[in-house]
C-alpha positions in Angstrom: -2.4 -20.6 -14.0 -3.0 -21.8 -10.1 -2.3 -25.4 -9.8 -5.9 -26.2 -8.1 -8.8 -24.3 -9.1 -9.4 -23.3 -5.5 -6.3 -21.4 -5.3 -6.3 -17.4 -5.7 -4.6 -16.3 -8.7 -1.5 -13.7 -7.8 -2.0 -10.7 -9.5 0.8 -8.8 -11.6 1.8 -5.9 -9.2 1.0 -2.3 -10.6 4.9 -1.3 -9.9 7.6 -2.8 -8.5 10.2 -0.9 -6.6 13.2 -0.8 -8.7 12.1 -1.5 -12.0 13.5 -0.7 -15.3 11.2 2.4 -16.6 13.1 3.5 -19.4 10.5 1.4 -21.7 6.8 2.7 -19.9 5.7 5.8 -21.8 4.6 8.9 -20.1 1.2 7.5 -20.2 2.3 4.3 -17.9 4.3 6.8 -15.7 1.3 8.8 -14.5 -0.6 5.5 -13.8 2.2 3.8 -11.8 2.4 7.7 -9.7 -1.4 8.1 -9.5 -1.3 4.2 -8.1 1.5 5.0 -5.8 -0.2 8.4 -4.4 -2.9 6.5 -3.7 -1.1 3.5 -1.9 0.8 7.0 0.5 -2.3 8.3 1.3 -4.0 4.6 2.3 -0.5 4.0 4.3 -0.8 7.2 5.9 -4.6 6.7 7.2 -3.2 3.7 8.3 -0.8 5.3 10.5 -3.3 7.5 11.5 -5.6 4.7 12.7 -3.0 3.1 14.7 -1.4 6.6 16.0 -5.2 7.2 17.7 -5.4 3.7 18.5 -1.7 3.6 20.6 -3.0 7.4 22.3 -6.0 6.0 23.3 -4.1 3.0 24.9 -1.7 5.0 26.6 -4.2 7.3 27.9 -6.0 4.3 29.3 -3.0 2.7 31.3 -1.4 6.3 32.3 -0.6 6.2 35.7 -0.7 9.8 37.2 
């Protein structure tokens, strides 16, 4: 429980890196990789955001 009402309440995270699985059943296991394939695929838009985003700056302040 937060301390002041106003303050956000952490939430558990859905898998943490290096965690004992040997008690999540097959079930939990397909949840945790469906939640982790889903995490790759935001990071990787991410990168490809700020990949197009660093070519577009370089091609501004290229000097030829």
């Amino acid at each position: 429980m937060a301390l002041f009402d106003d303050e956000p309440i952490k939430k558990k995270p859905v898998h943490e890196i290096g965690q004992d699985l040997s008690l999540l059943s097959v079930g939990e296991l397909n949840e945790r990789i469906a939640a982790l394939r889903a995490e790759i695929r935001r990071l990787e838009a991410e990168l490809t955001v700020k990949g197009s985003t660093k070519s577009a700056a370089e091609a501004l302040f290229k000097r030829g």
